[in-house]
N, C-alpha and C positions, 0 to 999 in steps of 0.2 A: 865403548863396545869393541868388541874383539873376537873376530871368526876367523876359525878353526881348521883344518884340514882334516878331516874324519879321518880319510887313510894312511893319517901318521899315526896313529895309535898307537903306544906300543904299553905294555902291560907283564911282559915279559922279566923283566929288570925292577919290578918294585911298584908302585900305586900308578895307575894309568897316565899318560900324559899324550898329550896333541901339539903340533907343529902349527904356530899361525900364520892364516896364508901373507905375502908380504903384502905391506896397504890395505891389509882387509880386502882384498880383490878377488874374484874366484878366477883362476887362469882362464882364457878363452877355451882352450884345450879338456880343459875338466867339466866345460858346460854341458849338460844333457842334451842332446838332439830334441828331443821332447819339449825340455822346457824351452831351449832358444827358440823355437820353432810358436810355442805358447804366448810368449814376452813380445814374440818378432809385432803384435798389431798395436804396441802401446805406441800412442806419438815419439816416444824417443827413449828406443828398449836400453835396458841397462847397460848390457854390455858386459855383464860382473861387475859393475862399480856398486851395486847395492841400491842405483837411485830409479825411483821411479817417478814420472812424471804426468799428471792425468790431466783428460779436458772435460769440461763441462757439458750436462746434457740438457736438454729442452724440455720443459714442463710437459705433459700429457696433456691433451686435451681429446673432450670429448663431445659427439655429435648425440643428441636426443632425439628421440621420434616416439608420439607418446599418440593413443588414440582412448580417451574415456567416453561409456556410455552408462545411461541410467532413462530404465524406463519407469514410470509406477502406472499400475493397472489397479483402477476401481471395479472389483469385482460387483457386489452390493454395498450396502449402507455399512454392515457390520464387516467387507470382507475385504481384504486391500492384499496387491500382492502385486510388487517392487524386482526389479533386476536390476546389478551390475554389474559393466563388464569394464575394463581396464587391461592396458595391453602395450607395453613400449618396448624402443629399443635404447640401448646402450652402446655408444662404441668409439673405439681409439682412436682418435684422427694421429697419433704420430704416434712410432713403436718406443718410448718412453715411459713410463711409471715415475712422477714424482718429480720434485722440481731439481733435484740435484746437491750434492754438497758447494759449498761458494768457495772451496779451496783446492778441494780432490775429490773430485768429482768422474765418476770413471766413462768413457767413449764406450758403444757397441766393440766388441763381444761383450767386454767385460758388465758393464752393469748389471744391476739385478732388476731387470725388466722382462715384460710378456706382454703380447699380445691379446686383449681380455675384451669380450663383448658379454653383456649383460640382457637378459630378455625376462623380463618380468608382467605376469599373467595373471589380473586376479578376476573371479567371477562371485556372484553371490545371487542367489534368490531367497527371496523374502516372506512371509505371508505371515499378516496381522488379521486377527479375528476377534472384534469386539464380542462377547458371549452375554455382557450385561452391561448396564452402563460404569457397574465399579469393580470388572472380571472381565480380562482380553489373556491371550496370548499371544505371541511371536515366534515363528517357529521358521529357523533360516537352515539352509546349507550353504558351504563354500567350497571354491577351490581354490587354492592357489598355487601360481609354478615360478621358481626361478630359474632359467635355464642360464647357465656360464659356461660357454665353450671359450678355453685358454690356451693359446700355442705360445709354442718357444720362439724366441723372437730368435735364434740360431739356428736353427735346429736344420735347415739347410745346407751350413758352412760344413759339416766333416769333417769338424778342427780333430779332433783323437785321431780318426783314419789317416787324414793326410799327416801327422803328425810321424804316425808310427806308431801310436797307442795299440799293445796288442794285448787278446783276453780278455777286451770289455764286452758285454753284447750289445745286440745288436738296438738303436734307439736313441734313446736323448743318452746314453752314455757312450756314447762311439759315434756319435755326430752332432752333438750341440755343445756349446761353450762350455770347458769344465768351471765346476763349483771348486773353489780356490780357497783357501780359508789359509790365515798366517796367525801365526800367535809366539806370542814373547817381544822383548821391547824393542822400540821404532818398525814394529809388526804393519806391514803396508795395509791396505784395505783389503777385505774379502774381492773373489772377483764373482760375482753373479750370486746364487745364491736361494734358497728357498720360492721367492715368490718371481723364479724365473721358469719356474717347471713347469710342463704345461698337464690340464687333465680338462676333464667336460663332468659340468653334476649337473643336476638336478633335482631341484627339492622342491616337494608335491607337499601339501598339504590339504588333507581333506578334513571340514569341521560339520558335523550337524549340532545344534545348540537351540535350547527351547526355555523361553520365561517364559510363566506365568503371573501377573501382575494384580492383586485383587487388593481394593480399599474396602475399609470394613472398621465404620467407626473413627478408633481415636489411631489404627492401625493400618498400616498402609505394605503390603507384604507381597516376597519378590522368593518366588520358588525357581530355581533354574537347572538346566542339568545340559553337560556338552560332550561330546564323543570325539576325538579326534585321532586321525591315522596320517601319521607323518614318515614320509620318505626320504632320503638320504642315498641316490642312486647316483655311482660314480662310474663315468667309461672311459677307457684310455683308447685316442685319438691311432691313426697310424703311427709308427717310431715314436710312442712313449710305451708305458710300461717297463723303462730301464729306468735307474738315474745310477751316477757318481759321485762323489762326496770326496775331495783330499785336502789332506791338512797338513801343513807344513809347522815346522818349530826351529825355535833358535836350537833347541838342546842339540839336535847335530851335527852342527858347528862349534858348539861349547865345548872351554877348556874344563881340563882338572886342576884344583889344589895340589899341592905338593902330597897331601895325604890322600889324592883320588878321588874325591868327591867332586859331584858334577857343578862348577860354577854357573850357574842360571843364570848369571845376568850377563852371562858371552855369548859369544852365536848372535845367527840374523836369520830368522824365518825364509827371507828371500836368499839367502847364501845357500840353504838346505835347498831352496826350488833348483835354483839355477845347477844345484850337482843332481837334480831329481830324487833326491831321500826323504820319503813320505814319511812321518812319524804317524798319519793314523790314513788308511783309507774304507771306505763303506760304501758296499753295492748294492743296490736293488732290482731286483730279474722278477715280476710278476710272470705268475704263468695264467690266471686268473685276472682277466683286463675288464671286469666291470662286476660291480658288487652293487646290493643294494640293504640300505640299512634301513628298519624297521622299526619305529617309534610309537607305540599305543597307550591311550590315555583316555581316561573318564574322570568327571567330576562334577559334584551339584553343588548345591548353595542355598541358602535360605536365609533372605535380609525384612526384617522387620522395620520398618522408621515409625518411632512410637509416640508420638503428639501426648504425651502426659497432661502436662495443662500448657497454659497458651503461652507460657512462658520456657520450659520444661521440653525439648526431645530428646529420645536416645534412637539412636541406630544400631542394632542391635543382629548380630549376623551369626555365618558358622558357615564355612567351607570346607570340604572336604575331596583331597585329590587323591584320584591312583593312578601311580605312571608306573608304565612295564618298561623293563629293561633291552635294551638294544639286541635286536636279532635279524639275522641276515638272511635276506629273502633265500636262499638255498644251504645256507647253514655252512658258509666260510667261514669259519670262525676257528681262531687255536688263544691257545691263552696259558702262563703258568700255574701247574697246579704246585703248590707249596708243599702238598703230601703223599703227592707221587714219587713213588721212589724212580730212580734214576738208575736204569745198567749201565748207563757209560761213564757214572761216575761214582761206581762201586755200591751202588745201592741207594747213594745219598739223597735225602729228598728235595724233591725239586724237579720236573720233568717235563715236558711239553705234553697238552693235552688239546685234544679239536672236539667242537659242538658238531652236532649229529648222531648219527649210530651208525658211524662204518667204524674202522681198525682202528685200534688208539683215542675211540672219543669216548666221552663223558655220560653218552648215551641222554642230551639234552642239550637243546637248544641254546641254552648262557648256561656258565656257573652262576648269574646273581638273578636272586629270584624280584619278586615284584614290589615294588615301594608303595604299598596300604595305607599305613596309618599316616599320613596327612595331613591332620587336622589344624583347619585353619582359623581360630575364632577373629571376630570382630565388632568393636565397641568404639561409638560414638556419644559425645553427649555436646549438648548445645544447650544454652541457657542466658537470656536476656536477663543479664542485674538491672540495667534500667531500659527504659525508652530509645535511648541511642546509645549503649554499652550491652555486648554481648562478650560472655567467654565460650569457648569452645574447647574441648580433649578427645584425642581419638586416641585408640589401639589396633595393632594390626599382624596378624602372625602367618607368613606366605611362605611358597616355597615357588620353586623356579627351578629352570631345568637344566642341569652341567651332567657331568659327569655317565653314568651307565645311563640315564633317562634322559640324556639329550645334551644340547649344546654344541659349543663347538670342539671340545676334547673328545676323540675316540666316536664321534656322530657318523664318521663316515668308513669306518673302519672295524669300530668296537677297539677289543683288545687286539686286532691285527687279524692276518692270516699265514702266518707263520706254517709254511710247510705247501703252500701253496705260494710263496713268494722267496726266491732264496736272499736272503740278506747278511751276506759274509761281509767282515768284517776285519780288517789286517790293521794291529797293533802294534808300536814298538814293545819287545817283550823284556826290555830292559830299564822302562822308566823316559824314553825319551836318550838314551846314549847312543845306540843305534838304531839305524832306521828300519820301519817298517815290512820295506823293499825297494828296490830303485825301481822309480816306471819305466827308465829304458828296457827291464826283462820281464814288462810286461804284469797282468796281475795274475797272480798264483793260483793253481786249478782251485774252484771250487764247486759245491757238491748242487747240480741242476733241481730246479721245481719240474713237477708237485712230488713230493714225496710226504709217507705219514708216519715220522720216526719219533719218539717221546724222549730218543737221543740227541731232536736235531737242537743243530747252537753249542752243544756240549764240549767242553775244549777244558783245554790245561791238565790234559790226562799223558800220559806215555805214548800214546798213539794218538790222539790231535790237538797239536800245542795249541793253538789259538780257539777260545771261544766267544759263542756269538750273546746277543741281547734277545730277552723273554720279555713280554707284558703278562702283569697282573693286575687281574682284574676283581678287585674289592668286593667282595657281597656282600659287606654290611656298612660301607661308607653310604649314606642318605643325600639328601638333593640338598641345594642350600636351599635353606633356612632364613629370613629376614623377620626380624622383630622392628617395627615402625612407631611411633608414639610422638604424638606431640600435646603441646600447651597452648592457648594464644587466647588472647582480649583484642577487641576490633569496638572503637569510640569512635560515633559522629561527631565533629566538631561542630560540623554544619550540613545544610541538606545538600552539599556538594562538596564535603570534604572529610575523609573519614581515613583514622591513622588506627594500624593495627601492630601488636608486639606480639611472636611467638615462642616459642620455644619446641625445637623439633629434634628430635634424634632419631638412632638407629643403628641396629648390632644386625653382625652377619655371623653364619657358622656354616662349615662346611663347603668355603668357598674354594675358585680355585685357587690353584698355589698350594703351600704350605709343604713340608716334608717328612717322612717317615723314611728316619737312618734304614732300617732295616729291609725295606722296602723296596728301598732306592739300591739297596747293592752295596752301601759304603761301608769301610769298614768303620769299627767304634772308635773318637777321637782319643782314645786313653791310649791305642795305640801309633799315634803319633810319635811318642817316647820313643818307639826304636828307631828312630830317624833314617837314616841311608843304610840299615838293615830291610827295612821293607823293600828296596828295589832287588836287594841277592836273592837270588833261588833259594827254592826251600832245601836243600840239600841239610843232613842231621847235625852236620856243626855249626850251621846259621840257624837254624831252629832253635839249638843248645843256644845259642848268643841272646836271640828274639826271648828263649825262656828264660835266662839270665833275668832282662830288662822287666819283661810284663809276665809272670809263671802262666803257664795252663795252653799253652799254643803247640798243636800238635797238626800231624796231617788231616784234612778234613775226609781223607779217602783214601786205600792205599795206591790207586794209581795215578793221583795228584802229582802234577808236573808243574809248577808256574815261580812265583817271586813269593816270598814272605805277605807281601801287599794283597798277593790276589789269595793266597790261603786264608787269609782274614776275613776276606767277604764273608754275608751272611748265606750267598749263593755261590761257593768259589768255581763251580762246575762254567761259569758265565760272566761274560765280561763287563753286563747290566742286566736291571731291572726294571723293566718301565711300568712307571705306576701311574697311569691316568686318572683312576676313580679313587685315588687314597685322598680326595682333598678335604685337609683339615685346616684352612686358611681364615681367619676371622679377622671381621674390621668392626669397628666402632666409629659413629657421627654424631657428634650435635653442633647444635648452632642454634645462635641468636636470630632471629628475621624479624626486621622491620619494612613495614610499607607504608606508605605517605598515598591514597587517592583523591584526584580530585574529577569528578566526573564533569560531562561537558556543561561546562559554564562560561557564557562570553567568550564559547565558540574555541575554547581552551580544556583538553582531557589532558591529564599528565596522571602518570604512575611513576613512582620511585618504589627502591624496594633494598634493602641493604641487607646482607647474610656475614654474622661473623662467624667461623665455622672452626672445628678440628678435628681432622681425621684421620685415625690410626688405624695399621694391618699389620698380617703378618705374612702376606700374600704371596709374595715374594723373594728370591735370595737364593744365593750358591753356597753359602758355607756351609757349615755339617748339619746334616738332615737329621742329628741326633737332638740337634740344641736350636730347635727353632725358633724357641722363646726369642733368644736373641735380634730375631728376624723383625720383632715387633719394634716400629716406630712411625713417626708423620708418613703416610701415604703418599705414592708420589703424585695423586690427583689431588693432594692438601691444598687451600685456597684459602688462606685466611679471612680474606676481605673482598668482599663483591662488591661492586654497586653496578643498578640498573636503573635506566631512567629511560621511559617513552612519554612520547608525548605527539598529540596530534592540536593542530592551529588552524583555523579557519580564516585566513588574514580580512580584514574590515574594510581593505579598498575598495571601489567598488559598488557599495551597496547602497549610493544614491547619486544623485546631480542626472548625467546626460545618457542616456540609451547607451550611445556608441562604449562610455566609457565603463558603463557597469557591463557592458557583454564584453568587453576585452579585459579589463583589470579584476571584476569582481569574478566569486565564486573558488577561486585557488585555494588552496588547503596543504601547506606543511606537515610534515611530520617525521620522525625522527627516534632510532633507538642507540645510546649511548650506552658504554658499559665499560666497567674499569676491571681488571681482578689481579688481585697478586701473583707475586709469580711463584709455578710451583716448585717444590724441593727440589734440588738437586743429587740426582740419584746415586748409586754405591761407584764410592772413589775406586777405582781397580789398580791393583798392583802385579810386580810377579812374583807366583805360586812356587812353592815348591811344600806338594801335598801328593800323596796318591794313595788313590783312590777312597779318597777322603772328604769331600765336597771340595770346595775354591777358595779362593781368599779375597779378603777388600784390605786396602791399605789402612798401613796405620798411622797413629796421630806422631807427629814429630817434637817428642817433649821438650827439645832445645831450641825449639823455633818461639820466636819472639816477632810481634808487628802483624799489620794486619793480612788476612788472606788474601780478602778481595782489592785487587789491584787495577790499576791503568784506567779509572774511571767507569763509566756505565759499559754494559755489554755492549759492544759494536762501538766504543770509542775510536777513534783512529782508522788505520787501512787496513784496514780488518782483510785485504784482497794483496796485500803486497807481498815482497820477496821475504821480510819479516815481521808477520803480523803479531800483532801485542796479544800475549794472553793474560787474561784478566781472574785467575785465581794461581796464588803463588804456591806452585811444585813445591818449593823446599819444606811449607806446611806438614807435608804426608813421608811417610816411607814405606817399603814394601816392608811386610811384618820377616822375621827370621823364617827359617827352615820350618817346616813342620807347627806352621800355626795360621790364624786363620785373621789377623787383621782384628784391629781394638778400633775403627770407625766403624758407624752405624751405616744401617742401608741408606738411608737418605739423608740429606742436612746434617755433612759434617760440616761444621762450625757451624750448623744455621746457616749454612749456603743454599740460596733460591736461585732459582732462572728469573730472566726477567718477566717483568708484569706486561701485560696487556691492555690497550685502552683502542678502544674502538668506535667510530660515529660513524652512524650510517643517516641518510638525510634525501626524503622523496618528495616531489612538489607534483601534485594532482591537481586538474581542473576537471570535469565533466559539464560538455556541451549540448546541449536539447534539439536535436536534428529536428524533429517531428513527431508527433503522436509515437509514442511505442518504441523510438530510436536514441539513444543515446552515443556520443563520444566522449570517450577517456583518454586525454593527453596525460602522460604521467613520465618526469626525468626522476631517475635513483641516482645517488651516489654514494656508493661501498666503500668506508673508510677514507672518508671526505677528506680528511685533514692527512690523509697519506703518513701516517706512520705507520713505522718498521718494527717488529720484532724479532728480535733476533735470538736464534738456539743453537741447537746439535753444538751443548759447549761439551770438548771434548773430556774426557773423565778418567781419562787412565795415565798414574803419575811415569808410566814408563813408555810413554808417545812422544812424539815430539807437538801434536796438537793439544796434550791440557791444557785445560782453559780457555782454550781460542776458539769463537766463533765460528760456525761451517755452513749455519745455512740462516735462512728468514723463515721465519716460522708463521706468517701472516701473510695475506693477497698485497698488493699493492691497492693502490686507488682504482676502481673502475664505475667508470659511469657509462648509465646506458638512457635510452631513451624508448618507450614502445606508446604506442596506440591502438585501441581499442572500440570498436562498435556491438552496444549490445541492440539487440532490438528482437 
């Protein structure tokens, strides 16, 4: 590795070149006040030598406090009607989230922790009414609430203020820990991070839901219908409503070739911190601190179980749902329209638009109208071939809620509120060669919330060079989709022992994930070809050059101002596209199930149950949103091989000779859930990039590599804690792919590389004692992963770290045993 001095640049005399600092060292003198000032809480700050050094943090824990009730009321003979209510708390006992990495592990500020209590509320009444002895109904409503109030676990300190940070506002982005992010090789750890932010929501769900239940004959039939109204309301606490985002890169330190091109694999992410040259920063200024998202949905049912002969059922169904699309209790909402023309960038289409009917809006509540057609069928068949041999097949066609109808993408927000929130956003405009801006001057004016401009975001014009990021929101991408089917025979052997084979699968569509190039902002990968033409400006003789390579590339605007790279976009007015509801992600499941039962005989129940399984997606992945296909491989929840085994024992000491010894030995009862599973894939090898604006890249296979990958014995072999811990999948395997291409490893299990398996015993001994009439005692010891085994993960995955391969954290509890007692009466 080898960093650079950015203010040698010279360019003047022929293809650019950079001066390296001596030792790779950043002089004390060139450090940013800012950054030293950032570094100064690590246990033992750099100094400019490049090194960082982190301490371990303390698992989380948490305190419960839980109150359930349940009444039922006999009205008459024919009338019953049922309450519940349910009602706890959640909360932190230490400001920690997670048990930490086992090697670099980062201290307060830095971590990526909050502060988080949980209050969860559910209520229900009930009321059944028999109308005939073979015709009832049930006719319920509910409530439920989740309350999450989450604070900064910094957000006291005044790190930016006392720092000197100026231009941020006012909030978690001018007083709580900045979010840190490094990238390019021996890239240290982020420092805080997403689930450090603090907000408060609240999600209401109200359900009313009515069967009716009537036998009739050989027909036994189940009419049902449910209404539900779901909320999604978010409030931002004192001093949130801001956040900050910076990212640092090796590129600003990185040298040039003799021919000028940017060497990518010089430079130090931390050398760019420590001079303060951001390569990308992103603010967020709400002006609008509490929104509430609105989810409406209907849907009935009608299930037949059909006794044919006595041999002979089918179940026989048909569901149909309509879910309405996400709306904001006062109609905050903005979103990209794709065919709005744009005046700020010459007409081009593409523009900001907002729900409601004031200035600028759409004159409607969502652009995406209501999800109808639905339909869910469902089939069952069941059929005894003999006496103690039945076979069984079902079909199943569901949908579920992600996207504009719900979930967790875009449920609290929708497509955003753009125009009521400013979200500027400062890039390097040269690829990563210079920086974005230095934070010792501060961050650069930008344009205050609420305003209603179908201009706003609009950049890379002659008059505002930098633009910002749009969401679009799909109106005709659907909910997912799940197709379910299985196979299976279940044989007595005996009247307590029955072994069953099935066969089960399952396809998904329209899941999340997946990508659409166009969508997303990228440009198309055919232009890759002009390699380090994409980072010049569009100026007419690099165009002329770009037209050379690939014909037909012209200004997309006449007041287009940016690089080659961003004229290519499919929206080059904007520096992203966010696409929430574009999910076209599909998986595919089957698998083999076997199960072994023996019911209780000589005071011995056991279940076994074996699943051979394979599961493929395409869920997932950063390379070009154009060629997703590519995307499709083993899933990374793939699990070849289960096994499962319970068992409950009744021990036989005890149950005769002397009084004293059958009340103290007899009555104990064992039991026990064992469980083995493989371990799953191991996810996309990461390399360094050099693409833009192009998706990412995964490394690629190293065709002159010979011998095996996996090294140094099982995961967690050796000192997996010391000065030089063994990594256990050999780097030289991979390489980062060339310029301008996107990596020839798959997303998961290159070579068939798995994390490790999992094997688990958990083991409880119960007795219950007979106080008196009506009273009982329950003595009962657990013990959680009896046999104390380790699993161990977070194997690192990026061939340009210095942790590939190496072990970072336990991925499993240790042993814990507990002991409780119990009085019912």
């Amino acid at each position: 590795m080898a960093v650079y001095d950015p203010q040698s640049t010279n360019c003047a005399a022929g293809p650019c070149t950079r001066q390296q600092f001596p030792g790779n060292v950043v002089p004390a003198n060139r450090i940013s006040p800012i950054s030293s000032y950032f570094q100064s809480f690590l246990p033992n700050p750099s100094n400019g030598n490049l090194q960082n050094n982190y301490l371990g943090v303390v698992p989380i824990g948490f305190s419960n406090n839980n109150t359930n009730n349940k009444v039922d009321v006999s009205l008459r003979d024919k009338h019953r009607l049922s309450f519940l209510f349910n009602h706890g708390k959640r909360s932190q006992a230490t400001p920690y989230r997670g048990g930490g990495n086992l090697q670099t592990s980062l201290p307060l500020p830095y971590t990526e922790t909050r502060l988080v209590e949980e209050v969860p509320t559910a209520t229900q009444a009930r009321y059944t009414y028999v109308i005939t002895p073979t015709l009832l109904t049930q006719l319920s409503a509910s409530f439920s609430r989740l309350w999450v109030p989450i604070i900064n676990a910094t957000i006291e300190g005044q790190y930016p203020l006392k720092a000197g940070f100026k231009g941020l506002p006012s909030g978690e982005a001018d007083s709580s820990f900045p979010e840190v992010a490094f990238a390019g090789p021996n890239a240290p750890l982020q420092w805080r991070g997403t689930d450090a932010r603090a907000f408060t929501e609240a999600l209401n769900t109200y359900t009313v839901q009515d069967n009716v239940q009537w036998v009739r004959g050989k027909h036994a039939l189940t009419i049902g219908f449910q209404a539900q109204r779901m909320q999604a309301n978010e409030f931002d606490r004192p001093h949130n409503g801001t956040i900050a985002q910076f990212s640092f890169s090796n590129t600003q330190t990185a040298g040039f070739n003799p021919a000028g091109a940017l060497l990518t694999n010089t430079g130090n992410s931390y050398a760019s911190f420590l001079l303060g040259l951001l390569n990308t920063n992103s603010i967020t200024e709400d002006y609008v601190l509490a929104t509430g998202g609105r989810f409406h949905s209907y849907s009935w049912w009608l299930q037949d179980d059909f006794k044919v002969t006595p041999r002979l059922t089918l179940n026989l169904g048909l569901r149909h749902d309509i879910m309405e699309p996400y709306k904001e209790k006062n109609d905050i909402l903005s979103f990209l329209n794709p065919d709005l023309p744009n005046p700020g960038a010459g007409g081009r289409r593409g523009a900001l638009q907002f729900a409601g009917n004031g200035e600028n809006s759409c004159k409607c509540r969502t652009p995406i109208g209501t999800k109808g057609k639905l339909f869910g069928p469902r089939l069952g068949i069941a059929y005894s071939l003999t006496p103690r041999t039945v076979i069984r097949a079902g079909y199943a066609l569901m949908y579920t809620r992600r996207g504009s109808v719900g979930g967790r993408d875009g449920a609290r927000n929708g497509t955003g509120r753009l125009g009521y929130t400013a979200s500027p956003s400062f890039t390097s405009l040269d690829g990563g060669i210079s920086p974005a801006y230095d934070w010792d001057d501060g961050v650069p004016r930008y344009q205050k919330a609420p305003f209603f401009d179908p201009t706003l975001n609009t950049g890379f014009t002659t008059s505002v060079a930098q633009g910002g990021s749009l969401t679009y929101g799909d109106p005709d991408t659907g909910p997912p989709r799940y197709q379910n089917w299985n196979l299976g025979l279940q044989h007595s052997l005996t009247s307590s022992l029955t072994l069953g084979a099935s066969y089960a699968g399952s396809n998904g569509h329209h899941l999340g994930g997946g990508g659409r190039g166009f969508w997303s902002n990228q440009i198309d990968p055919k232009y890759n070809a002009l390699g380090n033409v994409l980072r010049s400006n569009a100026t007419p003789a690099n165009i002329a050059a770009a037209n050379a390579i690939v014909p037909g590339i012209s200004l997309p605007f006449s007041n287009f101002a940016g690089t080659i790279g961003q004229l290519l976009r499919p929206f080059p007015q904007f520096s992203g596209v966010g696409d929430p509801y574009g999910n076209i992600g599909n998986s595919n499941y089957n698998s083999l199930q076997i199960t072994v039962q023996k019911r209780r005989a000589d005071g011995l129940t056991v279940n076994f149950n074996y699943t051979l399984s394979k599961q493929l997606d395409d869920t997932a992945g950063t390379r070009s949103a154009y060629n997703w296909v590519t995307e499709k491989t083993i899933g990374v929840n793939d699990q070849t091989h289960v096994w499962n085994t319970t068992f409950v024992y009744e021990l036989p000491f005890g149950k005769g000779g002397h009084a004293l010894v059958k009340a103290v030995a007899g009555g104990w009862r064992i039991s026990g859930i064992s469980t083995f599973r493989r371990g799953q894939p191991l996810g996309t090898i990461a390399a360094t990039c050099n693409l833009v604006n192009a998706g990412n890249c995964y490394a690629d296979y190293n065709r002159s590599f010979s011998g095996p990958v996996r090294i140094n014995g099982d995961y967690g072999t050796g000192d997996i804690l010391g000065t030089a811990p063994p990594s256990f999948i050999d780097s030289r395997a991979f390489a980062s792919p060339a310029a301008f291409t996107y990596g020839d490893t798959p997303r998961t299990m290159a070579f068939g590389l798995r994390q490790t398996y999992a094997f688990n015993q958990d083991l409880s001994l119960r007795r219950d004692f007979r106080i008196r009439e009506g009273w009982k005692l329950g003595i009962q010891a657990d013990a959680f992963n009896f046999f104390n085994n380790v699993r161990f993960g977070g194997i690192g995955a990026n061939i340009t770290n210095a942790n590939f391969g190496r072990v970072s954290s336990q991925t499993n509890t240790p042993r814990v045993v507990q002991f409780n007692a119990r009085v019912e009466f």
